[in-house]
C-alpha positions in Angstrom: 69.7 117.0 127.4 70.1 113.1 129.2 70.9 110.4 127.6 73.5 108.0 128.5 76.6 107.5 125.0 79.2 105.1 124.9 82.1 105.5 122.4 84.4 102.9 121.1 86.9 103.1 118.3 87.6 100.1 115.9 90.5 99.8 113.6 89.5 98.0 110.5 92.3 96.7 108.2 92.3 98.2 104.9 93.6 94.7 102.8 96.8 94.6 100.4 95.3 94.8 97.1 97.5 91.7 96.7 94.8 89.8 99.2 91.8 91.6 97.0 90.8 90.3 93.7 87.8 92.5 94.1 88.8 95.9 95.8 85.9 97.1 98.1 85.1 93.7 99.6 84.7 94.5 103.4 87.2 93.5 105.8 85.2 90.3 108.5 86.6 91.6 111.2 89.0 94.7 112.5 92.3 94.7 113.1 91.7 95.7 117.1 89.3 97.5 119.3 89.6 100.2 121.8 87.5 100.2 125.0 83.8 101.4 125.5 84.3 104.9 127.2 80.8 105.8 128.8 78.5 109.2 128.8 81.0 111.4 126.8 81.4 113.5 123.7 85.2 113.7 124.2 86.6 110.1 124.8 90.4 109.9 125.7 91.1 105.9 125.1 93.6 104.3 127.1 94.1 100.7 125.0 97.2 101.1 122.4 97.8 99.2 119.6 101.4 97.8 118.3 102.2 98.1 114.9 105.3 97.7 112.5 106.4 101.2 110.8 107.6 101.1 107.4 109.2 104.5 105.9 109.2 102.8 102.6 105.6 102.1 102.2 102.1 103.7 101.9 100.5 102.3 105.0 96.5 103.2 104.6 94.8 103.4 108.1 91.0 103.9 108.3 89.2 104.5 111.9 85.6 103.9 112.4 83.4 105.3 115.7 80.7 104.2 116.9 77.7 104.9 119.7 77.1 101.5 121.7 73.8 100.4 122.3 74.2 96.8 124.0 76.7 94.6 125.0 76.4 92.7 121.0 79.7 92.5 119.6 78.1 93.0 116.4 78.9 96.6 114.7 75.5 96.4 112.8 73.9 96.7 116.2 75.5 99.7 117.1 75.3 103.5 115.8 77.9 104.7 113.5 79.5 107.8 114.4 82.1 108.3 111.5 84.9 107.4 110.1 88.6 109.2 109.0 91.3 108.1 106.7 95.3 108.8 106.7 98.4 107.0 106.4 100.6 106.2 109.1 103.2 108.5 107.3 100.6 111.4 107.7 100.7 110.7 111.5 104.2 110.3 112.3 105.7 113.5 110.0 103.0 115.7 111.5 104.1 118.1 114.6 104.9 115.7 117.7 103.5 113.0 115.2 100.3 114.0 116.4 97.2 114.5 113.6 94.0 115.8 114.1 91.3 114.7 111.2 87.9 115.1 110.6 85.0 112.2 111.3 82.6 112.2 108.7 80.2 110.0 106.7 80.9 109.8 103.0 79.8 106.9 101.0 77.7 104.4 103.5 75.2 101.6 102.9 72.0 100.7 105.2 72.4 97.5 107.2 69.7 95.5 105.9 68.4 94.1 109.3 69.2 96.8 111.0 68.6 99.8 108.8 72.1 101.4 110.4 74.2 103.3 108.2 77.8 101.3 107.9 80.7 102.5 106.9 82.0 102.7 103.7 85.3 100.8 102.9 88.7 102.3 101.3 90.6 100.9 98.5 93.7 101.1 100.3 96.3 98.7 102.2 98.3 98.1 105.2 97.3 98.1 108.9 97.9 100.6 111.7 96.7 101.5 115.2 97.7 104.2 117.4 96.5 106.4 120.8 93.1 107.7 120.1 91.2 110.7 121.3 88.1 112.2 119.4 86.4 115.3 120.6 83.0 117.2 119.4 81.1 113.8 118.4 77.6 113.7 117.3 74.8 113.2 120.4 72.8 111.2 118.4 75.0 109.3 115.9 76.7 111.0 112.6 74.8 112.4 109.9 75.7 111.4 106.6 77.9 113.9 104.3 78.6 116.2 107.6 81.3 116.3 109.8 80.6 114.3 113.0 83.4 115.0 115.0 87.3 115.1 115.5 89.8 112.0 116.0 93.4 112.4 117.2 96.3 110.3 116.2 99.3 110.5 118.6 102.3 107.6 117.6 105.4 106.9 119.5 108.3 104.6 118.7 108.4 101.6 120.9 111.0 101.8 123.1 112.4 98.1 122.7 116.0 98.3 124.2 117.7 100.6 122.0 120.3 101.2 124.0 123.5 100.8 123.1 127.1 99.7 125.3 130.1 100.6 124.7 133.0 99.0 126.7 136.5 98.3 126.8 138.7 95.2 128.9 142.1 94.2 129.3 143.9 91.1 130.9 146.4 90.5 133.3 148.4 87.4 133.4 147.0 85.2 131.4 148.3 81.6 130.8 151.0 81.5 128.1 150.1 79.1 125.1 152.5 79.6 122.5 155.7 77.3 122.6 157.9 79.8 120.8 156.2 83.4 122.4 153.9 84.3 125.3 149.9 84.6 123.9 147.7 85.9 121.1 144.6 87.1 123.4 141.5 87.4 121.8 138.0 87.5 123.5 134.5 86.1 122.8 131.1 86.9 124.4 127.9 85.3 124.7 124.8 85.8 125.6 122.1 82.9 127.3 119.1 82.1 125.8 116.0 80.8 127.9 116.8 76.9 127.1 120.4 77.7 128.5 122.4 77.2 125.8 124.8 80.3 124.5 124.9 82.7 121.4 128.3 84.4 120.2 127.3 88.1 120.0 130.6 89.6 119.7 134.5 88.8 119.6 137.0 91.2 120.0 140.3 92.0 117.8 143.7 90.1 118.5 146.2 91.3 120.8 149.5 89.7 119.7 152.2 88.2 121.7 151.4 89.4 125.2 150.3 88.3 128.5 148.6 91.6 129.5 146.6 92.5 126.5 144.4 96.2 126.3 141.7 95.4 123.8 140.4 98.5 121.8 136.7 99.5 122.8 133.8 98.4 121.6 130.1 99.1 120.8 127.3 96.6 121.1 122.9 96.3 120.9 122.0 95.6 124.2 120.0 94.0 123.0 122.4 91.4 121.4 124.1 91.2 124.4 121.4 90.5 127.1 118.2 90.5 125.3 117.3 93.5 127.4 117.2 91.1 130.2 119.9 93.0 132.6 120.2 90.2 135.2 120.6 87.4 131.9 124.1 85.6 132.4 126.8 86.6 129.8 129.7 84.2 129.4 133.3 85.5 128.5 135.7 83.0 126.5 139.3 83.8 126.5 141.6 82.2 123.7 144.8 82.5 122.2 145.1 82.8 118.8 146.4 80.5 116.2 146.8 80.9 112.4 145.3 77.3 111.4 142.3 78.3 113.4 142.4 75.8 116.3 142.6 78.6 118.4 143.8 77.6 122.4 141.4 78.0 125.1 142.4 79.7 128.3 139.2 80.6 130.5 136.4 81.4 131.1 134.0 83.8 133.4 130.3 84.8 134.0 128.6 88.8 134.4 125.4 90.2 133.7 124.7 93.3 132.1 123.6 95.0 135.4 127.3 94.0 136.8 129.1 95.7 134.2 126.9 98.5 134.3 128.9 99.1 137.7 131.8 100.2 135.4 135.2 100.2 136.5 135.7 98.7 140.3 136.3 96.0 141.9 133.3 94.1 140.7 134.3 94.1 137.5 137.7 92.3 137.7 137.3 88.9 136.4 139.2 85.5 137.1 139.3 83.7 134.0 139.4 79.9 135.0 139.8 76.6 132.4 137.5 74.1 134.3 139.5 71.3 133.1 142.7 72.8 134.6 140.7 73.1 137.9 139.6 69.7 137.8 143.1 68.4 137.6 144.9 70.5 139.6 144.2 70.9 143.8 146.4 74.2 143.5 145.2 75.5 140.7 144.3 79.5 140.9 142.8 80.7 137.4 144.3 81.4 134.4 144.7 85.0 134.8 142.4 88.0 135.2 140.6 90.3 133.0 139.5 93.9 134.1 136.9 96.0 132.8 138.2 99.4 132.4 135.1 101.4 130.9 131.6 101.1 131.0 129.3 103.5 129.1 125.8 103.3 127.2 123.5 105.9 125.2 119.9 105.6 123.5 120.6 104.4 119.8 118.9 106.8 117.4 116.7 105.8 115.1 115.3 107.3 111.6 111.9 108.3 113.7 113.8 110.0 116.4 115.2 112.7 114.1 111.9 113.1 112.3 110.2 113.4 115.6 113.0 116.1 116.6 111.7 118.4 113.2 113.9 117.1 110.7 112.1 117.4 107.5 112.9 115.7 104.4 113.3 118.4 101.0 111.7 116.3 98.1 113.5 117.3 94.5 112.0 115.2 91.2 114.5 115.7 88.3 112.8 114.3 85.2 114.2 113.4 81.7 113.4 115.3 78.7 115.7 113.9 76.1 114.2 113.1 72.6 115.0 109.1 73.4 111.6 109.6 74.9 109.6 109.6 71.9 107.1 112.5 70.9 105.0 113.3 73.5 101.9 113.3 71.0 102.5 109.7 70.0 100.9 106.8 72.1 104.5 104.7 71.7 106.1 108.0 74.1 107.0 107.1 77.6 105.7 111.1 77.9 102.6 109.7 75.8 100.0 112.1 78.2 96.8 109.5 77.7 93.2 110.4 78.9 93.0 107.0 80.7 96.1 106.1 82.6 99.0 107.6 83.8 102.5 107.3 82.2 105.5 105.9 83.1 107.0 108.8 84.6 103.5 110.3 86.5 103.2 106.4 88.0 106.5 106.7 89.5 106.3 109.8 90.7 103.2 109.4 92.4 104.0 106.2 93.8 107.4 107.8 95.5 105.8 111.2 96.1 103.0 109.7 98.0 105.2 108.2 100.7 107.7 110.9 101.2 105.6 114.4 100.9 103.9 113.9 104.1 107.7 114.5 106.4 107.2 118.4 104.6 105.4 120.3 106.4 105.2 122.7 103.7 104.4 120.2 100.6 106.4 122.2 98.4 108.7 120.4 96.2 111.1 121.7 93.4 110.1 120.4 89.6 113.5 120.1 87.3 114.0 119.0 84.2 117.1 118.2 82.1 117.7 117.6 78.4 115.1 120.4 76.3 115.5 123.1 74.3 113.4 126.0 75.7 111.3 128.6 74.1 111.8 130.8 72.9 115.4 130.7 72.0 115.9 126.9 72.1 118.4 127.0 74.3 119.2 123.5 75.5 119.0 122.8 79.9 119.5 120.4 81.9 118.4 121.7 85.5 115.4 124.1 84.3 112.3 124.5 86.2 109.2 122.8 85.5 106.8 125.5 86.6 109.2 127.8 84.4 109.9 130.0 87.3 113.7 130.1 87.7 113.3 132.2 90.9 111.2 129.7 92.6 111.0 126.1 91.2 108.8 124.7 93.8 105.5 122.8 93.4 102.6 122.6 95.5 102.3 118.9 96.4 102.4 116.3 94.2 99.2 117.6 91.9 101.2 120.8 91.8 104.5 118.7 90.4 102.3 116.5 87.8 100.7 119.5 86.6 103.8 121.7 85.7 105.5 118.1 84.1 102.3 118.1 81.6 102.9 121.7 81.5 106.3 121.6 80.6 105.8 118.6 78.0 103.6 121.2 75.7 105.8 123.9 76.0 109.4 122.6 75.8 111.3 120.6 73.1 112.8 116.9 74.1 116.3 116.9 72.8 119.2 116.1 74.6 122.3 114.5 76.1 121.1 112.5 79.2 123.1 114.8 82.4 122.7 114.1 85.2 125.6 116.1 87.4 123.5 119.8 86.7 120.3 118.5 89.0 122.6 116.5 91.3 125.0 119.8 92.0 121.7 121.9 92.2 120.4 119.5 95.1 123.5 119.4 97.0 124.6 123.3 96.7 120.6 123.4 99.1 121.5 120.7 100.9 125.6 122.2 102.0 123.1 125.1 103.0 121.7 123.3 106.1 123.6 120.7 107.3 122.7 121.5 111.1 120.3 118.1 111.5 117.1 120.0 110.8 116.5 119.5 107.0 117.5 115.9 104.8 117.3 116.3 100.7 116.2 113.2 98.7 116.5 113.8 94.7 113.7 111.3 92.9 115.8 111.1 88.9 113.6 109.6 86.3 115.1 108.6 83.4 115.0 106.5 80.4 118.4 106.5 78.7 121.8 106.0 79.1 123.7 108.7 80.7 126.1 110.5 79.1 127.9 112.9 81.8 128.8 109.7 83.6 132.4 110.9 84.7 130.4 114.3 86.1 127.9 113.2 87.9 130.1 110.2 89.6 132.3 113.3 90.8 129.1 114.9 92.0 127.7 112.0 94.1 131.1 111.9 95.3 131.0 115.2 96.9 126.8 114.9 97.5 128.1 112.2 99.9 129.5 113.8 102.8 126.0 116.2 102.7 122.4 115.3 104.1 121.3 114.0 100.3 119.9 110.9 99.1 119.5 110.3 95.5 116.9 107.7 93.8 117.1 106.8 90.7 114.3 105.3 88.8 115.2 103.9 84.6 111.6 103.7 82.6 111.3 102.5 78.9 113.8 99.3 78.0 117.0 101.0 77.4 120.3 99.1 79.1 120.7 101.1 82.8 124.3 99.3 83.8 125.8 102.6 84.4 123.0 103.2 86.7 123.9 100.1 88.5 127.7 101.3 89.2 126.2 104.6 90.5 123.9 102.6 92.8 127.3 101.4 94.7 125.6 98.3 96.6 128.6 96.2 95.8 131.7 98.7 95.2 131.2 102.2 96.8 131.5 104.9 94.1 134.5 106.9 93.4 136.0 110.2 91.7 139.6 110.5 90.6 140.7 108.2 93.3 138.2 109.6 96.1 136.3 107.1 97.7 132.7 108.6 98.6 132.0 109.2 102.1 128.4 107.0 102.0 126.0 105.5 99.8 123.6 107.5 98.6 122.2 106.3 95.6 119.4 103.8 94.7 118.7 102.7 91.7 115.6 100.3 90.5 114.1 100.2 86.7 111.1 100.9 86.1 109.9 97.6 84.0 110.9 95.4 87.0 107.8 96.4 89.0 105.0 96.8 85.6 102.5 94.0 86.6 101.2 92.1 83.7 97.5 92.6 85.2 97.6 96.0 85.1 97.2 96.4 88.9 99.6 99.3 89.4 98.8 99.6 92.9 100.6 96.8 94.1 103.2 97.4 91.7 103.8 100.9 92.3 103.6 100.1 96.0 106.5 97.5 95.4 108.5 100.7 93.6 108.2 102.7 96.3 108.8 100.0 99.4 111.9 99.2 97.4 113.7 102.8 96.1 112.2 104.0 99.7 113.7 101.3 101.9 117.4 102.8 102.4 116.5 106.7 103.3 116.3 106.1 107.2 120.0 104.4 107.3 120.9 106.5 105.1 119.6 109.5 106.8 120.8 107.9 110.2 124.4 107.2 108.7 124.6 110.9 107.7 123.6 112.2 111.2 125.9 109.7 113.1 128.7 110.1 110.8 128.5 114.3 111.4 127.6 113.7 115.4 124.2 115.2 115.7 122.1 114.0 118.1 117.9 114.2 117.7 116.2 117.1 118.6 113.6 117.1 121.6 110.6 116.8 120.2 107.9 119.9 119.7 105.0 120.5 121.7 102.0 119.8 119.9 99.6 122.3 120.3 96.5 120.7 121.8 93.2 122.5 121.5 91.3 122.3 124.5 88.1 120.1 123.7 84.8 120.9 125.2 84.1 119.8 128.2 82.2 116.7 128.7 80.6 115.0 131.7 82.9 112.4 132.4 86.4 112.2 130.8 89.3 109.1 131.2 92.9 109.8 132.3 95.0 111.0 129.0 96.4 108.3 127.0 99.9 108.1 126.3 101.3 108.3 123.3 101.5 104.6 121.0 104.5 102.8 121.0 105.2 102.1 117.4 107.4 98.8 117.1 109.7 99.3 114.5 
């Protein structure tokens, strides 16, 4: 068969609901456009597309293909091949945040002056673009409710100067400033900008009462220091230290990232010289030296470089079954189940679920409960199994999870105290099981009272701390959640019987903060997830910095072999995603 097909991609923008009174309206224009590959089934396209990455929220991407016909920018003009939804979080937890999906037609509408099929648009939001490849298209456009095709999604962080020095300098010499003692050394760095002015990016500690300091090493952004720019000049103040704050100048001197990169030699060693002592003095010398006496830097690693390594993140919901609830069968209940709309706690469950199922590769999530009596002896729990199995508590995906909750609301009885410590100790006891980088656990509580094992479950964040754990916290109904606010440890970090916890772990958001008065729960759920979401990758980072473990190399993805076409493009590398 002959016949001459051209392929390009187009990235439409799904819009924020916030930017859509009226979901569905169509998008004017897309958000970026690959090039036209010609004569080929199995396009590999070369143009990437930069895009920030947010953990925290649901970031809808939609892809449509299409067959050019002419040279018309116009998309009604050209033959629709298909089209494939994900979310960005979909792409970078797969394998080698690589994802393979289907190009099909679903719902489409006729062009009216073209008679084309278009494609149909998605209620969703955000923006993303990535390295495209699509294989097995359609010869003669895609035919509606069938699968036309195959699109690949690769993603890659953008490498932006992460790199991170550390160094350390001493001083020989330096002038003495201090009528009664020698000098307090200190030293202050700064980096150019383009208009050639100077911006402190770091000062060291102060050595006291010495003319031959040894400052402690130090760790800074390259970025901060240079702007990535290795030849950019970096100007090094030396003062001596005063208590009223009118601290003495001593010197001055000039290097460049790429000279202290030398390390230690005789490049590095610095006269510090006071240009107004210079001025006035024909046999002025300098003011003393200053020595670099280590030079080292390393990659910083970031949240995606650990999840790129294999590290998956073990989702645990822990939900409240006290009778402060309300009865279940009454429309007042925040566990009211009703025909047309999801309660309190299915909203924020799906809303967190959503974002963080897609870094398990297995989607299977543990379902607690606390505060029931359970059949058939009325025995009262606070860490039992939603699905009922004590063996196995897990859930298949979030579905699975909402179903055994609706489950468990028709079978158990609410009762009560509000305890937290049993599903916080169950969560850590898997999470001291792996603590080797590869797995992260993030407990989801949702609550609507006031705790009551508050001493506990401090003492049981305290010890969750120094484990690869996060714990959300999320207070529905209009019960008073300051307790929860002391466990969140924002402004004082928590403690048991006079142990400090190692990190902070804990975030904590009530629910009725993010109920919008429209009723448009999807921006207001995606608010509750951006926000409870937002600390896991420092957190997550913290823990793996604070135990030394360094990312994993990344897995292979297994790449099926397409079929061959008659004329194919160099690979593509991977996107850089700009964090």
């Amino acid at each position: 068969m002959g016949f001459s097909q051209q392929e390009y991609w187009s990235g439409l923008p799904l819009p924020t609901p916030g930017d859509l009174p009226n979901p569905g309206i169509k998008p004017e224009s897309p958000f970026g456009r690959t090039e036209v590959i010609d004569n080929t089934l199995n396009p590999d396209f070369v143009r990437k597309f930069i895009v920030d990455y947010f953990f925290e929220e649901k970031q809808n991407l939609r892809f449509d293909l299409y067959d050019v016909d002419s040279k018309s920018p116009d998309l009604s003009k050209h033959d629709f091949l298909g089209q494939a939804f994900c979310t960005l979080g979909e792409i970078v937890g797969s394998p080698g945040s690589r994802l393979e999906k289907s190009l099909t037609i679903g719902a489409f509408s006729l062009n009216s002056r073209t008679g084309k099929p278009m494609p149909a648009v998605s209620n969703g939001s955000g923006l993303w673009t990535e390295s495209l490849r699509t294989t097995g298209l359609e010869a003669s456009g895609g035919v509606p409710g069938k699968k036309c095709g195959t699109i690949i999604l690769s993603a890659e962080e953008l490498s932006n100067c992460r790199d991170v020095a550390t160094m350390q300098f001493c001083a020989n010499k330096l002038d003495k400033k201090d009528f009664f003692g020698k000098s307090d050394p200190f030293l202050v760095f700064y980096r150019s900008n383009e208009d050639g002015t100077f911006t402190i990016c770091h000062k060291t500690e102060v050595v006291k009462n010495t003319l031959n300091p040894v400052w402690q090493t130090f760790s800074i952004p390259v970025r901060a220091l240079c702007n990535g720019d290795y030849d950019r000049t970096i100007k090094v103040e030396v003062y001596d230290w005063d208590r009223d704050g009118s601290h003495d100048f001593i010197g001055e001197f000039t290097t460049s990232y790429r000279e202290l990169a030398r390390g230690q030699s005789q490049f590095n060693i610095y006269e510090v010289v006071n240009p107004k002592k210079k001025m006035k003095k024909k046999k002025y010398v300098n003011s003393g030296t200053v020595t670099l006496l280590s030079f080292a830097v390393e990659s910083e690693c970031t949240f995606l470089d650990y999840i790129k390594g294999g590290t998956q993140i073990n989702f645990t919901v822990a939900i409240d079954f006290t009778a402060s609830n309300g009865n279940p069968s009454q429309s007042t209940s925040l566990h009211y189940m009703s025909p047309y709309q999801l309660n309190a706690y299915a909203l924020a469950l799906t809303a967190v679920g959503e974002i963080i199922q897609h870094y398990d590769s297995d989607k299977m999530f543990p379902a607690l409960g606390f505060g029931a009596k359970l059949p058939p002896d009325g025995r009262v729990s606070h860490e039992f199994p939603l699905n009922g199995n004590q063996e196995n508590p897990s859930c298949c995906g979030i579905d699975g999870i909402l179903e055994a909750y609706h489950h468990s609301l028709r079978t158990v009885q609410l009762y009560g105290p509000t305890n937290f410590a049993p599903v916080v100790t169950h969560v850590a006891r898997n999470a001291a099981a792996v603590q080797d980088g590869s797995q992260y656990s993030v407990l989801l509580i949702i609550t609507d009272g006031v705790i009551s094992d508050m001493a506990q479950t401090k003492e049981a964040i305290v010890n969750a701390a120094k484990l690869p754990m996060s714990i959300i916290i999320i207070g529905v109904g209009q019960a008073e959640f300051d307790a929860m606010v002391e466990l969140d440890g924002d402004d004082v970090r928590i403690s048991s019987r006079g142990k400090l916890a190692e990190r902070d772990i804990v975030q904590f958001v009530p629910f009725r903060d993010y109920v919008d008065r429209t009723g448009n729960h999807v921006l207001s759920m995606a608010r509750l997830a951006r926000d409870v979401l937002a600390e896991i990758p420092d957190q997550l980072v913290s823990y793996m910095k604070a135990q030394g473990i360094r990312p994993r190399s990344p897995p292979m993805a297994t790449a099926r072999s397409p079929p061959q076409s008659p004329a194919r493009t160099p690979p593509a590398s991977p996107l850089h995603t700009h964090i």
